[in-house]
TILO-659442 format. One line per 3 residues: number of its first residue (from 1); their letters; for each residue x, y, z of C-alpha. Coordinates in Angstrom, 2 decimals. Each point is the difference from the previous one (the first is absolute). Example, Ala and Ser with C-alpha at 12.3 -4.5 7.8 and 13.67 -1.06 7.14 Angstrom:
<atoms>
1	AS	12.30 -4.50 7.80 ~ 1.37 3.44 -0.66
</atoms>
This chain:
<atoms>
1	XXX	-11.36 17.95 -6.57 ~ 0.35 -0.66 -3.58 ~ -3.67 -1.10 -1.03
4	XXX	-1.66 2.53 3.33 ~ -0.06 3.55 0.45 ~ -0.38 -0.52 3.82
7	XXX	-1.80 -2.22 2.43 ~ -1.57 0.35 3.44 ~ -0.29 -2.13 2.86
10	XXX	-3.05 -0.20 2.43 ~ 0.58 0.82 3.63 ~ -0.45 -4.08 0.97
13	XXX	2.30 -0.96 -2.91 ~ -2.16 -2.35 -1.20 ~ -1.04 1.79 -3.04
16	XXX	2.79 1.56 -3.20 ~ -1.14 2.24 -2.52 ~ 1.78 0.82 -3.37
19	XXX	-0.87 2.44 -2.27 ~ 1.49 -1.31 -3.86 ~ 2.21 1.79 -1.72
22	XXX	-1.85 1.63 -3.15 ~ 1.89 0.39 -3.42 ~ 1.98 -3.37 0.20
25	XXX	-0.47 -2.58 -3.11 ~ 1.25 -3.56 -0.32 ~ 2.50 -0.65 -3.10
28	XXX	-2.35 -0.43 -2.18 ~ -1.68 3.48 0.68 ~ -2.92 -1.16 2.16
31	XXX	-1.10 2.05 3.06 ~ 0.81 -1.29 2.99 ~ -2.40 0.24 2.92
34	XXX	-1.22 -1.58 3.28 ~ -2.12 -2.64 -1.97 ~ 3.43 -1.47 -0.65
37	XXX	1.38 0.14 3.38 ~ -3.70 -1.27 1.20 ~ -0.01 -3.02 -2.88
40	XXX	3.89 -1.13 1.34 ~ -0.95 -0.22 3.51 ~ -2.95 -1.60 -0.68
43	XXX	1.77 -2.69 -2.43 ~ 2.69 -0.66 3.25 ~ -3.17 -0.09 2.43
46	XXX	-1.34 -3.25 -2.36 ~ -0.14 -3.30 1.54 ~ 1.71 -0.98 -3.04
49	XXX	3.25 2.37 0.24 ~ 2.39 -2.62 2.23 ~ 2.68 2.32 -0.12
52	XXX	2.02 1.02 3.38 ~ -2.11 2.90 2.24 ~ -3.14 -1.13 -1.78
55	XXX	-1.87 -0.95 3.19 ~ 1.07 3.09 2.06 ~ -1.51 1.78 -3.45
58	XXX	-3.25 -1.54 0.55 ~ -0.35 1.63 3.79 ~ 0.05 3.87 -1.41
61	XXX	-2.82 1.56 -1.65 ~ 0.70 1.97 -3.11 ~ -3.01 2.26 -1.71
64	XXX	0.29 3.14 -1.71 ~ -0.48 3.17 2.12 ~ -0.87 2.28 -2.97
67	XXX	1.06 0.27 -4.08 ~ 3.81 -0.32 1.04 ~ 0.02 -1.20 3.05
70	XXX	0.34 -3.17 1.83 ~ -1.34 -0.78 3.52 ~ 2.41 -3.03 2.17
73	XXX	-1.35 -1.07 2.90 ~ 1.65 -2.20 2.71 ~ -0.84 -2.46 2.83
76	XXX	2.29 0.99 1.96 ~ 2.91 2.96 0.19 ~ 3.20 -0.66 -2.12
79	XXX	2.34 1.93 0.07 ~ 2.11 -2.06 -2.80 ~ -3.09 0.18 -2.32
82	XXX	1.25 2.51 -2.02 ~ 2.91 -1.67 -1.07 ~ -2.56 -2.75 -1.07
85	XXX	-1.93 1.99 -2.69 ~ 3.81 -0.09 -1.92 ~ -2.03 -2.61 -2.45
88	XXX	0.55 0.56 -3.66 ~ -3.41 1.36 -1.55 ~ -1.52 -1.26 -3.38
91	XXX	-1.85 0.84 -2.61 ~ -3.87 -0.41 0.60 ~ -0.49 0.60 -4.17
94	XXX	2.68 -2.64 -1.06 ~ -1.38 -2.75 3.11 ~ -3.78 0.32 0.69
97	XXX	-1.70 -3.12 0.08 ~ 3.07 -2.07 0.31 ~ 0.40 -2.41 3.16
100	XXX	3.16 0.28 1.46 ~ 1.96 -3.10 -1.24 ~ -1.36 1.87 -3.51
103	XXX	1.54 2.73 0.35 ~ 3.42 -0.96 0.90 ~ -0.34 -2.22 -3.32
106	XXX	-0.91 2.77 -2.47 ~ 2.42 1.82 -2.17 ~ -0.54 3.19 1.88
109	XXX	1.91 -1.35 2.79 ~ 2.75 -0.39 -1.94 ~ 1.33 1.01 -3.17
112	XXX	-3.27 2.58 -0.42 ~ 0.32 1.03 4.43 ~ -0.70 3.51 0.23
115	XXX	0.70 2.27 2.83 ~ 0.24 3.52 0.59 ~ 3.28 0.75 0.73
118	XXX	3.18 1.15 -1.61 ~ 0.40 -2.83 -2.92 ~ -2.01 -2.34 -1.36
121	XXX	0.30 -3.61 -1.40 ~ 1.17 -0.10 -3.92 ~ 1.31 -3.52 -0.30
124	XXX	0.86 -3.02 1.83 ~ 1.51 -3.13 -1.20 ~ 2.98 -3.12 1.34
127	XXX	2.32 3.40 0.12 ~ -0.94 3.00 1.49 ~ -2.74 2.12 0.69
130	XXX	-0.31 3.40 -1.54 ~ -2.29 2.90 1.42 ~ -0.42 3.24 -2.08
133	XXX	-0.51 3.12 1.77 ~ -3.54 0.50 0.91 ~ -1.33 3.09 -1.70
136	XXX	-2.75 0.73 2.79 ~ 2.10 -0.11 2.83 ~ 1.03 3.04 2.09
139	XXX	2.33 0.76 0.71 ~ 1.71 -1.82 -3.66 ~ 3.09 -1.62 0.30
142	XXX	3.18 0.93 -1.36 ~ 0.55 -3.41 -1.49 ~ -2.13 -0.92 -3.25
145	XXX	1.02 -3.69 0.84 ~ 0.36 -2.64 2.97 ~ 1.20 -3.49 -0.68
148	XXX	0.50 -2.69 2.31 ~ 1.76 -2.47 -1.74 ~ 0.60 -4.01 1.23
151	XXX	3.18 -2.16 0.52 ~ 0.48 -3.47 1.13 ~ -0.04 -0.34 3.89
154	XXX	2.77 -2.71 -0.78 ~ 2.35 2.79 -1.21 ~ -0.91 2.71 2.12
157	XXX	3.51 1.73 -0.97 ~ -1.79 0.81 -3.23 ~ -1.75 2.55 0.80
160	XXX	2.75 1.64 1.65 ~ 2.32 -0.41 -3.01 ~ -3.10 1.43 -2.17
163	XXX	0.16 3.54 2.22 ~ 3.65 -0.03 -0.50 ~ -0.08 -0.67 -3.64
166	XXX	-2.85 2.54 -0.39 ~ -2.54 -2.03 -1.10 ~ -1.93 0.50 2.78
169	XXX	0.02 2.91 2.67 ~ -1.10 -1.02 3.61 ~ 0.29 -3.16 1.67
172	XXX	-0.85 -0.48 3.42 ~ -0.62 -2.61 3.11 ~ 3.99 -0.26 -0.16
175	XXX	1.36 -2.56 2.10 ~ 2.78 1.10 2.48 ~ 3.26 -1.06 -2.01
178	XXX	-1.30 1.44 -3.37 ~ -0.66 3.17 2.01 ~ 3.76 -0.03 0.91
181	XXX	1.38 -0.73 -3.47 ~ -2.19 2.76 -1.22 ~ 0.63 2.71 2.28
184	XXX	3.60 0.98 -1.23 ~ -1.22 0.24 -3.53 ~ -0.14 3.81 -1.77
187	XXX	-3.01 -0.81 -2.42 ~ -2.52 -1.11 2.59 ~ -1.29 1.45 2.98
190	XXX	-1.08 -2.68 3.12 ~ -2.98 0.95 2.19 ~ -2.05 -1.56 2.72
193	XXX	-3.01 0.41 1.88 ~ -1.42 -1.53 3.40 ~ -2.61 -2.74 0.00
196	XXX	-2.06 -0.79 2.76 ~ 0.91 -3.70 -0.01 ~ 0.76 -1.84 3.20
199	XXX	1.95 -2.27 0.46 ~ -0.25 -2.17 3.09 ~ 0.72 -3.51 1.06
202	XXX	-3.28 -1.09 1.91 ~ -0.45 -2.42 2.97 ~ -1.99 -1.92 0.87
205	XXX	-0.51 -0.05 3.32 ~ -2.95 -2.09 0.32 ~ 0.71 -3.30 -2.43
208	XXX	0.07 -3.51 1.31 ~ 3.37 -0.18 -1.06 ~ 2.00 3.07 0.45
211	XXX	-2.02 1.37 3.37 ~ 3.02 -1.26 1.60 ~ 1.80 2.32 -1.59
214	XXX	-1.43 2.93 -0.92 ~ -3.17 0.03 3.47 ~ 2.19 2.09 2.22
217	XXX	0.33 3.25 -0.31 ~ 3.25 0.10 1.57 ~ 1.11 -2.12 -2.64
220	XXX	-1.21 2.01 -3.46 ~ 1.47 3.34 1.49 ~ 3.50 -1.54 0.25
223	XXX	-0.42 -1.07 -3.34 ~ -1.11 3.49 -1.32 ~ 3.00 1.47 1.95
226	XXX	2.48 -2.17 -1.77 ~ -0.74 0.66 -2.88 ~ 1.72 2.95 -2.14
229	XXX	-2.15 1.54 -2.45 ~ 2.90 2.01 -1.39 ~ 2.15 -2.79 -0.89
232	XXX	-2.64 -2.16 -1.56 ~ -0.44 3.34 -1.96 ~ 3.84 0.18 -1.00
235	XXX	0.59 -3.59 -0.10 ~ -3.21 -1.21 -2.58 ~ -1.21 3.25 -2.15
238	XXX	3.26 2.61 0.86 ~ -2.14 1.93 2.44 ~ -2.84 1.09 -2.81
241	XXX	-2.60 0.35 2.43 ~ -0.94 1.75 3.09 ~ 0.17 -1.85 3.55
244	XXX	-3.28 -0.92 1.38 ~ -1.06 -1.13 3.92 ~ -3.14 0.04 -0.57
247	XXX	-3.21 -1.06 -1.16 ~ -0.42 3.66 -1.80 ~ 3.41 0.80 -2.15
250	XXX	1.69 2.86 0.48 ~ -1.36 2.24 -2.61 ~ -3.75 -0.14 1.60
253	XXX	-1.13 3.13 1.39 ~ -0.63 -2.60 2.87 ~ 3.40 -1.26 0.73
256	XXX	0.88 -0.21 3.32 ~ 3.66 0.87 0.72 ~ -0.22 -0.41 3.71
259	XXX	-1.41 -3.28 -0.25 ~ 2.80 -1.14 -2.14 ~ 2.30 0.62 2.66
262	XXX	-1.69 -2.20 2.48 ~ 2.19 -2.66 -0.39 ~ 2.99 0.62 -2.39
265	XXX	2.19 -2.05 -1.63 ~ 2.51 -2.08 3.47 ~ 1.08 -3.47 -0.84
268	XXX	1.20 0.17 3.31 ~ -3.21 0.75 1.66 ~ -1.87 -2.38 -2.20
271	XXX	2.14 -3.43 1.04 ~ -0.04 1.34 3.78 ~ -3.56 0.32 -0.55
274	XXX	-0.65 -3.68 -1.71 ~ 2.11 -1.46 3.26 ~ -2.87 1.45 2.26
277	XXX	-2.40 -1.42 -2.37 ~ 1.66 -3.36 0.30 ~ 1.85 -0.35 -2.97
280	XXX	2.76 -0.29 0.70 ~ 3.69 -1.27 -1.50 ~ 1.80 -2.51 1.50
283	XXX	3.84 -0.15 -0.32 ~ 1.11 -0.59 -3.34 ~ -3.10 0.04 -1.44
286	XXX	-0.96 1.55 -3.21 ~ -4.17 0.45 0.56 ~ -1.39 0.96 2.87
289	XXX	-1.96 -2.63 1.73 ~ -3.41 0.12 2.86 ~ -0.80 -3.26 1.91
292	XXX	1.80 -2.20 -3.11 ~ -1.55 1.63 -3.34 ~ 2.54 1.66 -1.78
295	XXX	-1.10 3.67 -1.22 ~ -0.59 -1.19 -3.90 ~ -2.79 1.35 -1.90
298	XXX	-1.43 0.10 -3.78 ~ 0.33 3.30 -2.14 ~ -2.07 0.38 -2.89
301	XXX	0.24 2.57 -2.43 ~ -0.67 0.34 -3.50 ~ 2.99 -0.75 -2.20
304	XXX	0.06 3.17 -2.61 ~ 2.93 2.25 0.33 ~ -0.51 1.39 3.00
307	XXX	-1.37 -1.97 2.21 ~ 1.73 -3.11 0.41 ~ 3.44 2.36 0.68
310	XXX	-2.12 1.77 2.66 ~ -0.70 -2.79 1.74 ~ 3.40 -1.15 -0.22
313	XXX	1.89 3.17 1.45 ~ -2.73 -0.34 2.61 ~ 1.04 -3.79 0.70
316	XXX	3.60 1.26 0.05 ~ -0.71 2.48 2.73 ~ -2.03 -2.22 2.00
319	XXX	2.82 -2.94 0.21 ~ 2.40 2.42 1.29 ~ -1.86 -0.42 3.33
322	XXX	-0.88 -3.57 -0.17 ~ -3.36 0.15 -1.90 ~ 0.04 -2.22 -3.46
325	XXX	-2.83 1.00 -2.45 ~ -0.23 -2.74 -2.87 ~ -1.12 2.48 -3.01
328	XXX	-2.10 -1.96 -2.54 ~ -0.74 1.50 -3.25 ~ -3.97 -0.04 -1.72
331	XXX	-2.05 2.04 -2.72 ~ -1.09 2.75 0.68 ~ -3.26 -1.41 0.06
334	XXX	0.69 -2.74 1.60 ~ 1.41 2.02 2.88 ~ -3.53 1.66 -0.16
337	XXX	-2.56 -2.53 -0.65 ~ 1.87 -2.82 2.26 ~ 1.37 1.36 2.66
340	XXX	-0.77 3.55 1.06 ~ -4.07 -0.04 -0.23 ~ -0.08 -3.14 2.33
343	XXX	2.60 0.91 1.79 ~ 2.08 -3.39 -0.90 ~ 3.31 1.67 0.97
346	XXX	2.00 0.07 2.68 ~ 2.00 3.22 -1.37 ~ -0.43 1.66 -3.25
349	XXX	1.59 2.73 -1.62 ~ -2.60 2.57 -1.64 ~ 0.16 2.63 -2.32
352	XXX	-3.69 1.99 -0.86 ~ -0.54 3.37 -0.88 ~ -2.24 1.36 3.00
355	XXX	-0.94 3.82 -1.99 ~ 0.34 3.19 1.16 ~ -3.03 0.10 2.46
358	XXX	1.15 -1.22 3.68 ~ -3.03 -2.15 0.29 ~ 1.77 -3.33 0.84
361	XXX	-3.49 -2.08 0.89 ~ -0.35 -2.85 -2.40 ~ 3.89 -0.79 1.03
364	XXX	0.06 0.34 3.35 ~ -3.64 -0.11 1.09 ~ -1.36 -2.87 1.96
367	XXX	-3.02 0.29 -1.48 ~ 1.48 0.61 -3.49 ~ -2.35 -1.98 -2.97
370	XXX	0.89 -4.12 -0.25 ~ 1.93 -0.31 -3.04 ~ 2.10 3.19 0.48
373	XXX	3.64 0.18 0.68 ~ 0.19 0.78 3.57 ~ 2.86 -0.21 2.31
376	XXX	-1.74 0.16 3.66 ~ -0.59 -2.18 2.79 ~ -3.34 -1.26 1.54
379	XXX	1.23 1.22 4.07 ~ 1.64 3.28 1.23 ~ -1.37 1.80 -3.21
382	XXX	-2.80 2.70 1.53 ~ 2.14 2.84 0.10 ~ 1.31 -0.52 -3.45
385	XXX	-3.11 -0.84 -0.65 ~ -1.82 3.13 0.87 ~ 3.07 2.76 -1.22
388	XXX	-1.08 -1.57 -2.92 ~ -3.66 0.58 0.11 ~ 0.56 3.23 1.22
391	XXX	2.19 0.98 -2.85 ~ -2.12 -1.59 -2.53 ~ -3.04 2.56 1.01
394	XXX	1.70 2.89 1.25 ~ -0.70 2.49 -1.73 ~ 2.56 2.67 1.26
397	XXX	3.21 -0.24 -1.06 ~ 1.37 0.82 3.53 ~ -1.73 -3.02 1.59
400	XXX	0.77 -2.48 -3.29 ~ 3.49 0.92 0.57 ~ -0.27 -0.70 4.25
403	XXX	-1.50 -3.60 -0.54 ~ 2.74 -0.88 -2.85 ~ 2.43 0.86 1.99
406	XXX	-1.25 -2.11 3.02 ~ -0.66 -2.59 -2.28 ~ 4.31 0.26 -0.95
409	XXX	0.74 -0.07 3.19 ~ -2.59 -3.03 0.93 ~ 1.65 -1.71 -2.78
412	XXX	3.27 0.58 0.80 ~ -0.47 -1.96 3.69 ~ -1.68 -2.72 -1.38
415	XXX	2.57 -0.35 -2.82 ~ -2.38 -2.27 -2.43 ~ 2.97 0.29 -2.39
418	XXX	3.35 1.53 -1.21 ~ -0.57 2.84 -1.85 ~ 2.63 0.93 -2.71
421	XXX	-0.46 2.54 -2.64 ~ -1.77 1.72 -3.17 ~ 1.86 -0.57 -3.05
424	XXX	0.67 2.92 -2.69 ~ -1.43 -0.12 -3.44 ~ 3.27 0.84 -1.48
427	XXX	-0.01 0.98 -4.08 ~ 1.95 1.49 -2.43 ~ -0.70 2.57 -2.64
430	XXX	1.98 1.00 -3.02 ~ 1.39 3.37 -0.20 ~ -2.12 1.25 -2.60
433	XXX	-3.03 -0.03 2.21 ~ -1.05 2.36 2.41 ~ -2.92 1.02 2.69
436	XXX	-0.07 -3.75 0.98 ~ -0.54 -0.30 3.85 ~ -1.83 -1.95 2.42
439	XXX	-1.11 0.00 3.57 ~ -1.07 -3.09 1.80 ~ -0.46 -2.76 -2.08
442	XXX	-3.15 -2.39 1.18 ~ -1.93 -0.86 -3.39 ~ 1.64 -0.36 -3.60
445	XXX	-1.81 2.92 -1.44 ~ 1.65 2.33 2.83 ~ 3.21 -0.06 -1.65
448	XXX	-1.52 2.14 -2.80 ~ -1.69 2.80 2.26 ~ 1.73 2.74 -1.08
451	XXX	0.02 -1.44 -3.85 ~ -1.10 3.49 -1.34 ~ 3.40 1.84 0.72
454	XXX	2.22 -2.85 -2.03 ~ 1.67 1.56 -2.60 ~ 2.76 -1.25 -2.51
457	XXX	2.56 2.67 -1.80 ~ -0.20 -0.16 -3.26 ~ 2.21 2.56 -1.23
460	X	3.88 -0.03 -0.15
</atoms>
């Protein structure tokens, strides 16, 4: 790790033990110990901190084992808990004594942050941010500079234009059309990485109004098999992305590829398989009908670029064997807040970055916590249930990996939704630079992981 040496783990795996990396200063040429990693956890643990994970926080015990060393101890096994302790650590001697909602209000959590990697905050203003190489930091940077400059998200083309012009050198989160126009080009080179963001329009199976629908399982697999993920790829972001079946997206360690072959893309088999269900089309007809209600349901989906055109090219698909989906746009939040916590949807179409970890419980638990987003249904759930319990504490990587794939193939049967893809994070970089690359994209910062090697040429 960056801030430990090495850790241990005891032979329940209740208990982690990290011994600090000695020799490391903050910014401003402080030593950095375990009394700061001790001081953050214990400022996340407050009843005050509201922020997301703060609860789950409050169930571990943190204490110092020794000088630089610092004792977690667990409830219960997890084997996703050290993806957890990923937390950003702060100063103790720049935020003792503050409560929380203090210290995200003081200066040093802005314009004076510190931290003790490879730059460190000079300036910020309406503009751009500026970091100077941190002096302390090993291994140093090539760059003496970073800066993150703004432009209007009502001209997003300006940003572009600002790489090309060379006023600015990197530009990323590219949507699919600008990574098109770009890609011919001599003075800039276009990259992408994978994201672990699924994309999935949910059912639900279980609502007063669209159990009709979607309460058959019959009836969701025919819609999952008539569905191509590769055209909605092609058709709404020119195939930047990789194909997902699944709950877990393809770039998981977890994927199951045998489970994504259950039941493959057959329009054919999916109408033959909605006429044993009932629904049937009559002569003529444009909608499939069962005992005189036509097959007509609502789709919601956020309306940012690209949801709503998801959701469309899903709609498309779906009419071509007699099933209309009305797509109505919302926020973002409103999607959220309105209609996927209480479940006031008959379909939605939902896009959420579900990390690197396989650990699918809040989403797909039935026991998940009220208030989550979670996507499963109250009967037929006790296998899914318990793959995911099992991965959750499993502590072997051999038996996480047996229960995730049972818990693919469980939801693969039970087809809760249509699962569709994981976008790329597509950018572009200007010639000049070099050593810029990225692996998986899941949080912001990870697109500057290997931000040591950039280099610029400055000769010739």
């Amino acid at each position: 790790g960056l801030l430990a040496t090495d850790w241990t783990i005891s032979a329940d795996h209740l208990t982690y033990t990290f011994n600090i990396r000695t020799g490391v200063r903050w910014a401003d040429g402080q030593p950095f110990s375990a009394d700061d990693v001790l001081f953050t956890f214990h400022i996340v643990q407050d009843l005050e901190y509201q922020q997301p994970g703060a609860v789950d926080w409050r169930q571990v015990g943190i204490a110092a084992g020794g000088p630089n060393q610092v004792v977690f101890t667990l409830k219960s096994p997890s084997a996703a808990f050290p993806l957890a302790l990923r937390l950003g650590i702060i100063a103790k001697h720049l935020f003792d004594g503050m409560a929380p909602a203090q210290i995200v209000a003081s200066p040093f959590s802005g314009i004076r942050a510190l931290g003790t990697g490879p730059f460190k905050v000079a300036g910020i203003n309406s503009l751009a941010i500026t970091l100077d190489r941190n002096t302390y930091a090993d291994p140093q940077p090539y760059l003496d500079h970073l800066i993150f400059r703004t432009y209007p998200v009502s001209d997003p083309q300006m940003a572009i234009r600002a790489v090309l012009q060379g006023a600015a050198d990197l530009v990323g989160g590219l949507e699919p059309q600008e990574v098109v126009a770009l890609q011919g080009r001599t003075d800039v080179n276009v990259q992408n990485a994978r994201t672990f963001t699924n994309t999935f329009v949910s059912f639900n199976g279980e609502g007063a109004n669209s159990k009709l629908f979607f309460g058959d399982d019959r009836v969701r697999l025919a819609l999952t098999q008539a569905i191509d993920r590769q055209r909605v790829l092609t058709e709404v972001v020119a195939g930047r992305g990789d194909p997902d079946p699944g709950p877990i997206p393809t770039g998981n360690w977890a994927y199951s590829a045998a489970a994504a072959t259950n039941h493959p893309y057959d329009p054919v088999a999916a109408a033959k398989a909605l006429d044993t269900a009932g629904w049937t089309l009559a002569p003529g007809a444009k909608l499939r009908a069962k005992a005189g209600q036509v097959f007509k349901f609502d789709l919601v989906a956020a309306s940012r670029f690209p949801n709503r055109e998801i959701a469309d090219a899903v709609a498309r698909q779906l009419l071509e064997i007699g099933i209309e989906a009305d797509v109505k746009s919302v926020t973002a939040t409103e999607l959220v807040q309105k209609y996927l916590i209480g479940h006031n949807y008959q379909a939605a179409l939902v896009r959420i970055d579900v990390g690197s970890d396989p650990d699918m419980y809040s989403l797909w638990h039935t026991g998940a916590p009220s208030g989550a987003l979670n996507f499963s249904y109250s009967h037929g759930w006790g296998l899914i249930d318990k793959d995911l319990e099992d991965g959750l504490v499993a502590v072997d990587q051999s038996a996480r990996l047996a229960a995730y794939l049972d818990f693919q193939a469980q939801i693969a049967d039970r087809a809760p939704a249509i699962f569709l893809y994981s976008p790329h994070y597509d950018y572009a970089i200007s010639q000049r630079v070099h050593g810029v690359r990225m692996n998986h994209v899941i949080e912001p910062e990870e697109r500057f992981q290997y931000v040591t090697s950039w280099y610029v040429n400055t000769s010739g």
